[in-house]
C-alpha positions as CSV (number, residue, x, y, z in Angstrom):
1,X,90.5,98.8,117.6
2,X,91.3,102.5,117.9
3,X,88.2,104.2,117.8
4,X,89.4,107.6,118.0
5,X,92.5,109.7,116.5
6,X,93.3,110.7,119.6
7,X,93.6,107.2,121.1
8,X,95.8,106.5,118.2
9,X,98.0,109.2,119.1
10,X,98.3,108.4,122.2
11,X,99.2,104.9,121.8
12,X,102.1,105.9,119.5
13,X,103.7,107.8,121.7
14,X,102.7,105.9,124.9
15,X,104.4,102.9,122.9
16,X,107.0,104.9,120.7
17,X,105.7,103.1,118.1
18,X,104.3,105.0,114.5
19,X,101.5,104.9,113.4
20,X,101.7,102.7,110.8
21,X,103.1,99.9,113.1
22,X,100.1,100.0,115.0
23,X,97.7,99.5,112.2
24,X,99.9,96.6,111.0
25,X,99.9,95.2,114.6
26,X,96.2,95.5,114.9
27,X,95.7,94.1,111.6
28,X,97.8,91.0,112.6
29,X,95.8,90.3,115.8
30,X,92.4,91.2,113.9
31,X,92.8,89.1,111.3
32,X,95.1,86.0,113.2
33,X,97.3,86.7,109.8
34,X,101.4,86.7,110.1
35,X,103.2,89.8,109.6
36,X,104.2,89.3,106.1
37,X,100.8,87.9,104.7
38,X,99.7,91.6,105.6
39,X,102.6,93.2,104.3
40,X,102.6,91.6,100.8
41,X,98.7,92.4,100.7
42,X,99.5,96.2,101.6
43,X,102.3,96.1,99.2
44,X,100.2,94.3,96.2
45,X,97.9,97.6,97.0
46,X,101.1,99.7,96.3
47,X,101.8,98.3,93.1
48,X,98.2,98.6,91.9
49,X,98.7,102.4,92.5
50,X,101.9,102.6,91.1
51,X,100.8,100.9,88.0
52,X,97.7,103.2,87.6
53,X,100.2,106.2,87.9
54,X,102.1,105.1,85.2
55,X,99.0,104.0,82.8
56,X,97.5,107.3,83.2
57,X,100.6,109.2,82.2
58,X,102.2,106.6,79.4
59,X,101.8,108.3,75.6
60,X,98.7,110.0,75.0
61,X,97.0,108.9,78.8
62,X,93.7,107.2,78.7
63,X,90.4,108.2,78.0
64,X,86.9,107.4,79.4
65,X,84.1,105.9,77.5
66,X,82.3,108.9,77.7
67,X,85.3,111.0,76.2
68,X,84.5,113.4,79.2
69,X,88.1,112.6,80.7
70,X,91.6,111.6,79.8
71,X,94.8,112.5,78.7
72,X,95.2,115.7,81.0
73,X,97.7,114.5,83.0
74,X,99.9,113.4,80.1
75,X,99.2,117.6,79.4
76,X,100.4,118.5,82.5
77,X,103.4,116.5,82.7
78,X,104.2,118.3,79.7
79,X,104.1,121.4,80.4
80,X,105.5,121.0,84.0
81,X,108.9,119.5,82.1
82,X,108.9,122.4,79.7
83,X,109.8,124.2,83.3
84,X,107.9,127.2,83.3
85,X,105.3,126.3,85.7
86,X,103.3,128.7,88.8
87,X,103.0,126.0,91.0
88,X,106.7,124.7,91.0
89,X,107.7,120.4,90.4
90,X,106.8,118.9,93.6
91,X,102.9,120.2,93.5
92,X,102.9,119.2,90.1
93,X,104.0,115.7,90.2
94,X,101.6,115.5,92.9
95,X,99.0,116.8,90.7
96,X,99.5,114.4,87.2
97,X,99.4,111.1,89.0
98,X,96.4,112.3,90.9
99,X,95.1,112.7,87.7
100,X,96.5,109.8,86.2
101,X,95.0,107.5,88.6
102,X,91.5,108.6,88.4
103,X,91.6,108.9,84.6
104,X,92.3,105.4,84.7
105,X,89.1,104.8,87.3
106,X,87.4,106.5,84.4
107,X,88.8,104.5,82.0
108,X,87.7,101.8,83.7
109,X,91.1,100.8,84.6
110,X,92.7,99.1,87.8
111,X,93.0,101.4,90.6
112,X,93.2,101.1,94.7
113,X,90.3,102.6,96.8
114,X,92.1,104.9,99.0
115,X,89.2,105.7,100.7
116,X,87.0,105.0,97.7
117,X,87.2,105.0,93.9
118,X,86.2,108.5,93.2
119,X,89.4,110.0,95.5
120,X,91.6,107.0,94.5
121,X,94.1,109.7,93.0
122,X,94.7,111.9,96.3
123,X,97.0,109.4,98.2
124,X,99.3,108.2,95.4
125,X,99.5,112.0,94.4
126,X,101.1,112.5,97.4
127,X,103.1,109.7,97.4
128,X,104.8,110.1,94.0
129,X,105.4,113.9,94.8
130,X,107.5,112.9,97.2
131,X,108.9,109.8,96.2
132,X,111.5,110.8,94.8
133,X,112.3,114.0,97.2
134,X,112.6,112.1,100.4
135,X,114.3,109.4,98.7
136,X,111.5,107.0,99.8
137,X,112.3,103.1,99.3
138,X,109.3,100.8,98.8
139,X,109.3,99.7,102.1
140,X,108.3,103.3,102.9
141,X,105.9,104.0,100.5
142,X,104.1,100.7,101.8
143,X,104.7,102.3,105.4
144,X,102.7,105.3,103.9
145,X,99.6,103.3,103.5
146,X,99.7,101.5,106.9
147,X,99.6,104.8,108.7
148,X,96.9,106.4,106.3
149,X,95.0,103.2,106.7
150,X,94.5,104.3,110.8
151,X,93.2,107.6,110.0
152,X,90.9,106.2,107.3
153,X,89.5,103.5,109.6
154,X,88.4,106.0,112.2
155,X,86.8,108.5,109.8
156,X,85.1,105.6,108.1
157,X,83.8,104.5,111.9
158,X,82.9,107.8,113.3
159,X,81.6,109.9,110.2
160,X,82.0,108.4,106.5
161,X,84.2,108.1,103.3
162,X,80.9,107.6,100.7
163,X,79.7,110.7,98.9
164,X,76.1,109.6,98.9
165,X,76.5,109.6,102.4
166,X,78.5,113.2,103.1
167,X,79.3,114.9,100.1
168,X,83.1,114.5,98.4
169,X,84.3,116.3,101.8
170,X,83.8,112.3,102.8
171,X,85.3,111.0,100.0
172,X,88.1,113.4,98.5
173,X,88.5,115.4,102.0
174,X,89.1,111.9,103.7
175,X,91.8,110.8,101.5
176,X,92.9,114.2,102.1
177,X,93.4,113.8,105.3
178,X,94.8,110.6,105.3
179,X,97.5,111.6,102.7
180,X,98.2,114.8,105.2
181,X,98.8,112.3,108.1
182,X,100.5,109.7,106.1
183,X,103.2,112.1,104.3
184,X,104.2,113.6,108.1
185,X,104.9,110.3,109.3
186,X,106.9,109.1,106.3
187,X,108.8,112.9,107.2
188,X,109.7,112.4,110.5
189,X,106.9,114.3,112.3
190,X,105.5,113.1,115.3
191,X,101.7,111.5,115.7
192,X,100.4,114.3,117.2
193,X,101.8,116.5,114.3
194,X,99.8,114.0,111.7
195,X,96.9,114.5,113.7
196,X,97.0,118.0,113.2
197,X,97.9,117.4,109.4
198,X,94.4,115.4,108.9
199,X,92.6,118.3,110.9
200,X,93.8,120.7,108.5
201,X,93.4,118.8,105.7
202,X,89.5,118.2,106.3
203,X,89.1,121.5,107.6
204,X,90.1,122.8,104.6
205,X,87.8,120.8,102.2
206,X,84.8,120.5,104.8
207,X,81.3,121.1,102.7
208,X,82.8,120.1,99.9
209,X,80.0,119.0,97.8
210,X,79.5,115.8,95.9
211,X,77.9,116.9,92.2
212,X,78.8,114.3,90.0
213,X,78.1,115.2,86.3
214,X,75.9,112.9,84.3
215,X,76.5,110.8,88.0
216,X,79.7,109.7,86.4
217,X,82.8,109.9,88.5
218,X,84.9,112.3,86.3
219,X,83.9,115.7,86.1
220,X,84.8,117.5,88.6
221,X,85.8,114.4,90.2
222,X,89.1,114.0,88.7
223,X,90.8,117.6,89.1
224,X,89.1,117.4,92.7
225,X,92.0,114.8,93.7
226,X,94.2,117.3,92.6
227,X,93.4,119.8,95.0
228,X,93.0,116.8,97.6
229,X,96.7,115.9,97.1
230,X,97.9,119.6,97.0
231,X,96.0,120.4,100.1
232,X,97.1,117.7,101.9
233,X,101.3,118.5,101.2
234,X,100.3,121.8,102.6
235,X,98.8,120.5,105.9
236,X,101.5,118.3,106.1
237,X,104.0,121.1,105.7
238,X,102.2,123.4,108.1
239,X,101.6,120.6,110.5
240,X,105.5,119.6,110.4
241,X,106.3,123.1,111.1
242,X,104.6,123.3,114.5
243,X,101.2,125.0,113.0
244,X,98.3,123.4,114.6
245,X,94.5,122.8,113.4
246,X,93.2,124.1,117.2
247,X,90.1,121.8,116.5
248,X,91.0,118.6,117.3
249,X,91.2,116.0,114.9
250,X,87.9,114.0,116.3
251,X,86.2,117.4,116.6
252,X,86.6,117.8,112.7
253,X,85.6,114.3,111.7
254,X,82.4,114.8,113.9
255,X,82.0,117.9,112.1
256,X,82.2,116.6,108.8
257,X,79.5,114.0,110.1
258,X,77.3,116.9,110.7
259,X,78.0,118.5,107.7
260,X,77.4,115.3,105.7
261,X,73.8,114.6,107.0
262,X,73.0,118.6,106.6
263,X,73.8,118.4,103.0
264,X,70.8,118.0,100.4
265,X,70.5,114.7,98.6
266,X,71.3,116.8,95.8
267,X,74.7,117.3,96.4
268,X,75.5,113.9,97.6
269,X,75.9,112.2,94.4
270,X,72.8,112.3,92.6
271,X,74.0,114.6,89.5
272,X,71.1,116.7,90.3
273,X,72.7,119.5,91.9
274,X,76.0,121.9,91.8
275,X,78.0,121.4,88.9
276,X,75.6,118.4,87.5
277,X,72.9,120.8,87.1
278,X,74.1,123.3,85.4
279,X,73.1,123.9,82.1
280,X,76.1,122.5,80.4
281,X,76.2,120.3,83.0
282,X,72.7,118.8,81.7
283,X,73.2,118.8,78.1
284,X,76.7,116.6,78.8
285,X,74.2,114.1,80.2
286,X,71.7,114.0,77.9
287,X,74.7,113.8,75.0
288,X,75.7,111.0,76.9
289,X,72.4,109.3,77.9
290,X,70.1,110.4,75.6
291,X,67.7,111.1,78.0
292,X,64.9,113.5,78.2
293,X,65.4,115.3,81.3
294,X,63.7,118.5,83.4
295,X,66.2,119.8,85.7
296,X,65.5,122.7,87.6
297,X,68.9,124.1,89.9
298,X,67.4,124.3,93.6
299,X,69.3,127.5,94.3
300,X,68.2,129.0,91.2
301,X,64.8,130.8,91.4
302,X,64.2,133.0,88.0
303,X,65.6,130.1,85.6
304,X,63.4,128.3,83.3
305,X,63.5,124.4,84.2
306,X,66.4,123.0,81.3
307,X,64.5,120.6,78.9
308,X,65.9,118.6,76.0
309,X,64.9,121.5,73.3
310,X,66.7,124.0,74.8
311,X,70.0,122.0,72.8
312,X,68.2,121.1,70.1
């Protein structure tokens, strides 16, 4: 097993083999399974996120039970068609089937953990985006995953992917990372070059906090993908152009270890700080819940506690 990124790199190019075909390798001698068996399995993942793309953004979208998410990626799509758009087609298609999949996690749909549920929506976000521009055939979009998969195995093993355990710079910044990787590889770029992609990636996003509201995994869960996916298309594209993190990849994953066990409890997915406890934050809770709650924001030292009444 690799246990580093760096050993991973160097075994590509010791072997002149990518990435992907070394997770695949390993996986075959790990698990005494033939070639194929693992393919199909990595490929039945594909689908699953290829189908939640297209639930998310079919007719209206999908909703959550809690009505606090759904339908904004149909929205987006829209207006990205009308053409008159900031960010340009590519970001965008990246953006509505991040979306898409993780309104369908909070539609309790079918999605893939890519690393986990919460940032299920970065990787196929970048996939999709460039899909079509690459001219990508399944076979490579499968690829795609194998070569993520490496990255995500040694950030699981040397830091963590939960954000009760490091904040959504575990979860979202991960998946991050591993998109960044995976999209330079599908691109031609070298392994040392999707190295540097992933230590962008989570450079970027390190101490990003995990604030669930109401502890549900939609707000700000879902649009936080977004910026996942976008983030990691721009480390890929400043990785592929010879920009380099300087931190090394293993250096950033330790330091997002570090980060992660700094952080309060309260912004590792408790709902009781950031975003969560904020006063709308709160009362989105209790509309849901019902519950009678006392929150008082750490950070905040001349606010009242926020009760019940105060919504009444």
């Amino acid at each position: 097993m690799y246990n580093k990124i760096a050993e991973l790199v160097t075994a590509a190019e010791e072997s002149g083999k990518p990435i992907s075909e070394l997770m695949l390798l390993q996986e075959m001698a790990k698990s005494h399974r033939t070639r194929d068996e693992i393919w199909e399995q990595m490929r039945n993942n594909y689908h699953v996120m290829k189908a939640a793309v297209e639930k998310g953004l079919a007719g209206d979208g999908v909703s959550s039970p809690t009505g606090l998410t759904g339908g904004e990626a149909v929205k987006l799509r829209n207006y990205r068609q009308r053409g008159k758009t900031l960010s340009g087609d590519d970001l965008l298609i990246a953006v509505e089937s991040a979306i898409a999949t993780n309104e369908v996690n909070a539609s309790l749909g079918i999605i893939c953990a890519t690393p986990t549920a919460g940032s299920s929506g970065t990787l196929p976000g970048v996939m999709f985006a460039i899909k079509d521009k690459l001219d990508l055939t399944e076979e490579q979009m499968v690829q795609m995953l194998f070569c993520a998969s490496g990255f995500g195995m040694v950030i699981a093993n040397n830091a963590m992917i939960a954000g009760a355990a490091g904040g959504c710079q575990a979860e979202v910044g991960s998946a991050s990372g591993m998109a960044a990787a995976a999209a330079v590889e599908i691109a031609g770029g070298t392994p040392e070059q999707a190295s540097e992609a992933m230590a962008m990636a989570i450079s970027n996003l390190l101490g990003l906090v995990c604030d669930p509201v109401a502890g549900l995994v939609e707000i700000p869960c879902v649009k936080r993908n977004a910026i996942g996916a976008v983030n990691a298309l721009i480390s890929a594209d400043m990785a592929l152009a010879g920009l380099t993190n300087k931190i090394p990849a293993d250096d950033v994953i330790e330091a997002m270890r570090k980060v992660g066990k700094n952080l309060p409890a309260s912004l590792r997915e408790t709902g009781l700080g950031g975003l969560a406890a904020t006063r709308e934050g709160v009362r989105l809770k209790m509309m849901i819940f019902g519950q009678q709650l006392e929150v008082k924001p750490e950070w905040v030292d001349d606010q009242p506690p926020i009760k019940t009444n105060l919504f009444e």
